[in-house]
N, CA and C of each residue as an Amber inpcrd file, in Angstrom:
protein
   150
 107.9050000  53.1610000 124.4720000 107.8960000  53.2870000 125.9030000
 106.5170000  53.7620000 126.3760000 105.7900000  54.8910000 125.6470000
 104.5140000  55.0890000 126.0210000 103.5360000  54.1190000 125.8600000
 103.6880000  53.2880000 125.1340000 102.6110000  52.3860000 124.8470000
 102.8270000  51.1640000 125.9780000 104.2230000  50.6380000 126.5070000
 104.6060000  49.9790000 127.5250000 103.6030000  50.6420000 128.7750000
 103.7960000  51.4040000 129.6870000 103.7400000  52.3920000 130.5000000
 102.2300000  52.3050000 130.6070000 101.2290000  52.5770000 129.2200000
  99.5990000  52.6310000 129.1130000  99.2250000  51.5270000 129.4000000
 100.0950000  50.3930000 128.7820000  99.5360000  49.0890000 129.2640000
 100.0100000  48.7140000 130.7140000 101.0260000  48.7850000 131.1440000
 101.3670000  48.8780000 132.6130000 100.6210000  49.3940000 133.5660000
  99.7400000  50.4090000 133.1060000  99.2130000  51.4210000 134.2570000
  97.4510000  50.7490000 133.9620000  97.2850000  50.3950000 132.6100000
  96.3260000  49.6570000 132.1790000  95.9850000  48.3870000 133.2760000
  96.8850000  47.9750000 133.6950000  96.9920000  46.2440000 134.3280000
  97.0550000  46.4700000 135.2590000  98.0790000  47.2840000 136.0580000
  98.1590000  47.9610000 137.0790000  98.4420000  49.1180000 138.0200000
  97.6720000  49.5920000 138.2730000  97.2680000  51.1930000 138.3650000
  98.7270000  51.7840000 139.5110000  98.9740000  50.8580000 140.2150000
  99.7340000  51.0850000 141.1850000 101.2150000  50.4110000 141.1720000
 101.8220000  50.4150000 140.4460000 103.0620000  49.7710000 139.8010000
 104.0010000  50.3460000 140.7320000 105.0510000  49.3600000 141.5690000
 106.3620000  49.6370000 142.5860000 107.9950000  49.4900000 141.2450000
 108.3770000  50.0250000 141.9020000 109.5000000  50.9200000 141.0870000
 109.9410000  49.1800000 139.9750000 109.8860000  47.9250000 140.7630000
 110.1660000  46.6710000 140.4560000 109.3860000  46.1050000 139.0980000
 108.1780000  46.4890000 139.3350000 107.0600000  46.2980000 137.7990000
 107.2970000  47.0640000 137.0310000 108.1330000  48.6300000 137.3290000
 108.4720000  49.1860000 136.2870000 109.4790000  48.8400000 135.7300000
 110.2990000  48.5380000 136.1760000 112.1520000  47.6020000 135.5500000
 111.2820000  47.1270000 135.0380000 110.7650000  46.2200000 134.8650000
 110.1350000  44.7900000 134.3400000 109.4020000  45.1060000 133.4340000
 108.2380000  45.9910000 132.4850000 107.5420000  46.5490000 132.2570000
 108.3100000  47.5590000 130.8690000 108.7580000  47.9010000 131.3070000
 109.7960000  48.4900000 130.2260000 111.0590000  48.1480000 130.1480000
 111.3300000  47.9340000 129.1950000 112.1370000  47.1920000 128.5660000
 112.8910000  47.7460000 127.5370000 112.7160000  48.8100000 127.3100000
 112.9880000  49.3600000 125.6830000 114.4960000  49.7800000 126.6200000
 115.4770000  49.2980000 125.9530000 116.7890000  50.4340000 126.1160000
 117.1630000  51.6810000 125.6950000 117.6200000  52.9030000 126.7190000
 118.2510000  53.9200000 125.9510000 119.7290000  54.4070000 127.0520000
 120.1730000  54.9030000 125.4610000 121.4800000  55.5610000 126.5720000
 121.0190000  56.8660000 127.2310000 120.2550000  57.6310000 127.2480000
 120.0520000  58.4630000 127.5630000 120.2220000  58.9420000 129.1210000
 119.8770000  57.5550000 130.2280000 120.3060000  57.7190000 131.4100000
 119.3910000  58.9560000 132.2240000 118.3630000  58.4510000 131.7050000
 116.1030000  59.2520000 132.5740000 115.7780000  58.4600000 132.6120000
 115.8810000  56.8400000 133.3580000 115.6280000  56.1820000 134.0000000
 114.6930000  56.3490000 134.8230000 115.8670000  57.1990000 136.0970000
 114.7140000  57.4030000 137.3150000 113.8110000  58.4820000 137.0490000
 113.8530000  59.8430000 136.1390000 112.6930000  60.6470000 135.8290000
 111.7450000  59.4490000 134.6960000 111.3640000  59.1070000 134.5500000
 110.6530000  58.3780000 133.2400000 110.1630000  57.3880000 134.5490000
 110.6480000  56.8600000 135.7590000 110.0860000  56.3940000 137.1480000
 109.5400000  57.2400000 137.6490000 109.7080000  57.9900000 137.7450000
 108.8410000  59.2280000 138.6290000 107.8220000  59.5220000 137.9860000
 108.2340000  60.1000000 136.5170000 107.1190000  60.2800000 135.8540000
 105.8700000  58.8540000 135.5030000 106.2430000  58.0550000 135.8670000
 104.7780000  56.5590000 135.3380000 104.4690000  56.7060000 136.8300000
 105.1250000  57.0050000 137.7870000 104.7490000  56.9980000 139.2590000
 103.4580000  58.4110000 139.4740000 103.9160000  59.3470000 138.7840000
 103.0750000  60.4250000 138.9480000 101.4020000  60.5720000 138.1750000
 102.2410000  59.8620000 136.6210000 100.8170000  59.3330000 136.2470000
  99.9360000  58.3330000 136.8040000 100.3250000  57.6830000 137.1690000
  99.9570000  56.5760000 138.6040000  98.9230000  57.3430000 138.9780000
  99.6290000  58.4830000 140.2130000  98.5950000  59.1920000 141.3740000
  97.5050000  59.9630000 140.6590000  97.9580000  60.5110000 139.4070000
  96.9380000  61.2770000 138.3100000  95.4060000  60.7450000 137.8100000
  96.0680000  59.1140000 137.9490000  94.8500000  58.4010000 137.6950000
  93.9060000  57.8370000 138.5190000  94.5680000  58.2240000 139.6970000
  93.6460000  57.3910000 141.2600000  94.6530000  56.3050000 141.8160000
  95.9480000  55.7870000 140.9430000  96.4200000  54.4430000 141.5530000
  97.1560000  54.4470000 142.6910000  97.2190000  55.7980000 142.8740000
  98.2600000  56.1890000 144.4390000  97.7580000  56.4660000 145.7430000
Protein backbone atom coordinates (compact mmCIF):
# COMPACT_ATOMS: atom_id res chain seq x y z
CA UNK A 1 0.00 0.00 0.00
CA UNK A 2 2.91 2.40 0.69
CA UNK A 3 4.57 1.86 -2.36
CA UNK A 4 0.95 2.31 -4.26
CA UNK A 5 0.31 5.75 -2.47
CA UNK A 6 4.40 6.99 -3.37
CA UNK A 7 3.67 6.28 -6.77
CA UNK A 8 0.20 7.89 -6.70
CA UNK A 9 1.39 11.01 -5.06
CA UNK A 10 4.53 10.52 -7.43
CA UNK A 11 2.07 11.03 -10.65
CA UNK A 12 -0.15 13.00 -8.89
CA UNK A 13 0.40 15.30 -6.19
CA UNK A 14 -3.23 16.16 -5.79
CA UNK A 15 -5.24 12.90 -5.92
CA UNK A 16 -9.50 13.26 -5.29
CA UNK A 17 -10.79 10.64 -3.00
CA UNK A 18 -11.76 8.74 -6.79
CA UNK A 19 -7.83 8.25 -7.86
CA UNK A 20 -7.46 6.96 -4.57
CA UNK A 21 -10.18 3.95 -4.91
CA UNK A 22 -8.44 3.42 -8.09
CA UNK A 23 -4.83 3.62 -7.03
CA UNK A 24 -4.99 1.23 -4.34
CA UNK A 25 -6.07 -1.70 -4.74
CA UNK A 26 -4.59 -3.94 -2.19
CA UNK A 27 -7.59 -5.44 -0.06
CA UNK A 28 -7.95 -5.53 3.70
CA UNK A 29 -10.52 -6.43 6.18
CA UNK A 30 -9.44 -4.14 8.43
CA UNK A 31 -12.08 -1.40 7.49
CA UNK A 32 -9.21 2.23 7.59
CA UNK A 33 -10.29 2.88 4.41
CA UNK A 34 -11.33 6.33 5.03
CA UNK A 35 -8.24 7.05 7.63
CA UNK A 36 -5.55 5.56 5.07
CA UNK A 37 -7.83 8.51 2.70
CA UNK A 38 -7.20 11.06 4.89
CA UNK A 39 -3.99 10.06 5.60
CA UNK A 40 -2.59 10.04 1.41
CA UNK A 41 -4.83 13.29 1.50
CA UNK A 42 -2.67 14.80 4.28
CA UNK A 43 0.49 13.63 2.78
CA UNK A 44 -0.79 15.31 -0.29
CA UNK A 45 -0.88 18.91 1.56
CA UNK A 46 2.64 17.89 3.30
CA UNK A 47 4.08 17.86 -0.01
CA UNK A 48 2.68 21.12 -1.62
CA UNK A 49 -0.22 19.10 -3.62
CA UNK A 50 -3.04 20.81 -1.64
Amino acid sequence: MIMAVSALLAENPNPSDDDISDSITNICRCGTYPRIKRAIKRAAALQGGN
